[in-house]
C-alpha positions as semicolon CSV with decimal commas, in nm:
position;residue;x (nm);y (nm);z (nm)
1;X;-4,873;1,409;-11,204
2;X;-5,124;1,221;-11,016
3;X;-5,059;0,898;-10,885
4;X;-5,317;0,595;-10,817
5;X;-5,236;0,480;-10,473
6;X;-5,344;0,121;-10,333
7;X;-5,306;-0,024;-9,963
8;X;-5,331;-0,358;-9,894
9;X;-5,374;-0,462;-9,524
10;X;-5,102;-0,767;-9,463
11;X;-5,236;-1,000;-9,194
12;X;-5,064;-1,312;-9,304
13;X;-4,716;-1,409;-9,160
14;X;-4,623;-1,574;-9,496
15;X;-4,698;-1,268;-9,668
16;X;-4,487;-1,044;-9,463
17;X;-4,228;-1,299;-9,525
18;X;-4,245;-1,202;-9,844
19;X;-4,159;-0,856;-9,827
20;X;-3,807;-0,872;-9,727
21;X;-3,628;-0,753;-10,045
22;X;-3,828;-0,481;-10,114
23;X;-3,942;-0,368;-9,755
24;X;-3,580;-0,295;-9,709
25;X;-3,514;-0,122;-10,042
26;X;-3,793;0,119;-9,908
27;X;-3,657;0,179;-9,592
28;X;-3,294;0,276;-9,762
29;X;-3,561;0,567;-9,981
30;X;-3,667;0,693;-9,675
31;X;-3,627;0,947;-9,389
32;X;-3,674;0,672;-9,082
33;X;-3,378;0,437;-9,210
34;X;-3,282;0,216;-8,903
35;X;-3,184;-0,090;-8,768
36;X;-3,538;-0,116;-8,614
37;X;-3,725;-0,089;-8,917
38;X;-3,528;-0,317;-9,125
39;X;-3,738;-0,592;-9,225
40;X;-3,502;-0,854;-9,054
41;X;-3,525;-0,715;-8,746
42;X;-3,949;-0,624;-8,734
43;X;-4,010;-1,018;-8,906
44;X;-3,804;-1,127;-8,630
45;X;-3,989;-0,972;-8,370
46;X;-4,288;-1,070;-8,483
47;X;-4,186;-1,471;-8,536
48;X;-4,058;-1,457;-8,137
49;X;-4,239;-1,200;-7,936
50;X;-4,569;-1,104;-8,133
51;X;-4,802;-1,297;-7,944
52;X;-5,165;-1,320;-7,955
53;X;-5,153;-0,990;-8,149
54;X;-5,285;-1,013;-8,508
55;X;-5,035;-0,872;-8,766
56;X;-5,163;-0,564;-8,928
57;X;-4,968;-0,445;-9,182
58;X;-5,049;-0,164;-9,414
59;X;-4,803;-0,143;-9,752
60;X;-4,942;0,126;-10,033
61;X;-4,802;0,092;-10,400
62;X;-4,755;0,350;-10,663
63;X;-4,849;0,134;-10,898
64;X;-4,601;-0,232;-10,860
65;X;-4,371;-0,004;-10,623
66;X;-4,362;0,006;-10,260
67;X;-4,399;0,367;-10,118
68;X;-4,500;0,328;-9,743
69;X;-4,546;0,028;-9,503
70;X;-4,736;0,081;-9,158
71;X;-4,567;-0,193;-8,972
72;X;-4,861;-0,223;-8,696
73;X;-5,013;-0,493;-8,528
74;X;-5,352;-0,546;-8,366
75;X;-5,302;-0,619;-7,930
76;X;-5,586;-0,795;-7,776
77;X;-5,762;-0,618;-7,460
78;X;-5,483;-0,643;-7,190
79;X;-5,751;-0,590;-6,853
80;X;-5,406;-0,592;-6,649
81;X;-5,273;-0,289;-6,819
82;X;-5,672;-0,139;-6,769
83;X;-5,681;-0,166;-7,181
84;X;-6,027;-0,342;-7,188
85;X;-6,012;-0,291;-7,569
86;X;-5,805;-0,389;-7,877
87;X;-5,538;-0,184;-7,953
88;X;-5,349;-0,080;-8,278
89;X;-5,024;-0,116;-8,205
90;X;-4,647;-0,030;-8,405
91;X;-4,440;-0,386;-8,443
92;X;-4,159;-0,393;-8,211
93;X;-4,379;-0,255;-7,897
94;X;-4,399;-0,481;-7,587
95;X;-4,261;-0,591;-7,284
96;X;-3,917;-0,603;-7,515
97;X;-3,985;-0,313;-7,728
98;X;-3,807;-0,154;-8,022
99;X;-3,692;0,215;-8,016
100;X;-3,775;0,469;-8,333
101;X;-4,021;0,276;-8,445
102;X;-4,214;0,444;-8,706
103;X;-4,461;0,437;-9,031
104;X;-4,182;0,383;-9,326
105;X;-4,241;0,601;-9,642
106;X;-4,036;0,651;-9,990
107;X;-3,919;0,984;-9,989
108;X;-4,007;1,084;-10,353
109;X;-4,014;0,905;-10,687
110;X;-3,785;0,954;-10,902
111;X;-4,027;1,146;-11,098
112;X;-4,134;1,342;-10,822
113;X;-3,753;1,438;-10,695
114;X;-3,682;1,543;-11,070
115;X;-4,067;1,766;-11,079
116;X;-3,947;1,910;-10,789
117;X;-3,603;1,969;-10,850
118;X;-3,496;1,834;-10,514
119;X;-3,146;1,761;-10,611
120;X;-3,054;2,132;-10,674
121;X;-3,276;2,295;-10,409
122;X;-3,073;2,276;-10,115
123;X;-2,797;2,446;-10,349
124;X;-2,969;2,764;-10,437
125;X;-3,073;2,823;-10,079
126;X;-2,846;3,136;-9,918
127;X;-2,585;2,972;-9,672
128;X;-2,508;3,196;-9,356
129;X;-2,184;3,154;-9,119
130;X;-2,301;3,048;-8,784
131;X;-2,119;3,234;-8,450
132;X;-1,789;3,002;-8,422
C-alpha cells in the first residue's frame, strides 16, 4: 500500500488563496482541527499582519489529495530580538500571535482507516471502570 507523496513549497499569496476549500476540508480530517488553523483565519493573518516575512507554505498530496499543509513562513533577521538570522516561522506567530498553531495532517485515507481497521479498534479494546 505504498503511496507516492509530493510537497510543493507555496510562496505565492495568490496561490494560498487558492487553497481555501480544500485546506479546510483537511483540517476537518485531522487531529489539530481549530479555529486557528482554518484557512480563513491563517489567509487572514497573513493579508494583515505577515509582514516582510516570505510565505512558506509546505502542502504534500497523495496523489490530487491534500494530506498535510505546513503553514510556515520565512521572518527576516530581527537584530532587536538578537535573531541576526532568518527564521522559519508557523503563520499566526508575531507580535499578535495565534494559539495551537500547528503542522495540519489528514488523519488516514480512507484506504488506510479501512487497512487498518480503525473504525472497530477502539471497540475490541478491554474497557475498565475508573474509581468513581
Amino acid at each position: 500500500m505504498a503511496v507516492k507523496l509530493a510537497i510543493e513549497r507555496i510562496e505565492d499569496a495568490d496561490r494560498f488563496a487558492r487553497t481555501a476549500e480544500e485546506w479546510d476540508a483537511l483540517l476537518g480530517d485531522s487531529a489539530a482541527d481549530g479555529v486557528f488553523l482554518t484557512w480563513e483565519w491563517l489567509h487572514t493573518w497573513w493579508r494583515h499582519l505577515g509582514g516582510r516575512r516570505r510565505l512558506f507554505l509546505l502542502a504534500v498530496r497523495a496523489g490530487e489529495q491534500l494530506v498535510a499543509v505546513a503553514p510556515l513562513a520565512l521572518a527576516p533577521p530581527q537584530l532587536d530580538r538578537l535573531l541576526p538570522f532568518r527564521t522559519l516561522q508557523f503563520l499566526g506567530t508575531g507580535m499578535v500571535s495565534s494559539d495551537y498553531l500547528d503542522v495540519i495532517v489528514h488523519v488516514f485515507t480512507p484506504e488506510a482507516r479501512e487497512f487498518y481497521r480503525l473504525e472497530q479498534l477502539w471497540g475490541e479494546a478491554p474497557r475498565r471502570a475508573v474509581g468513581a
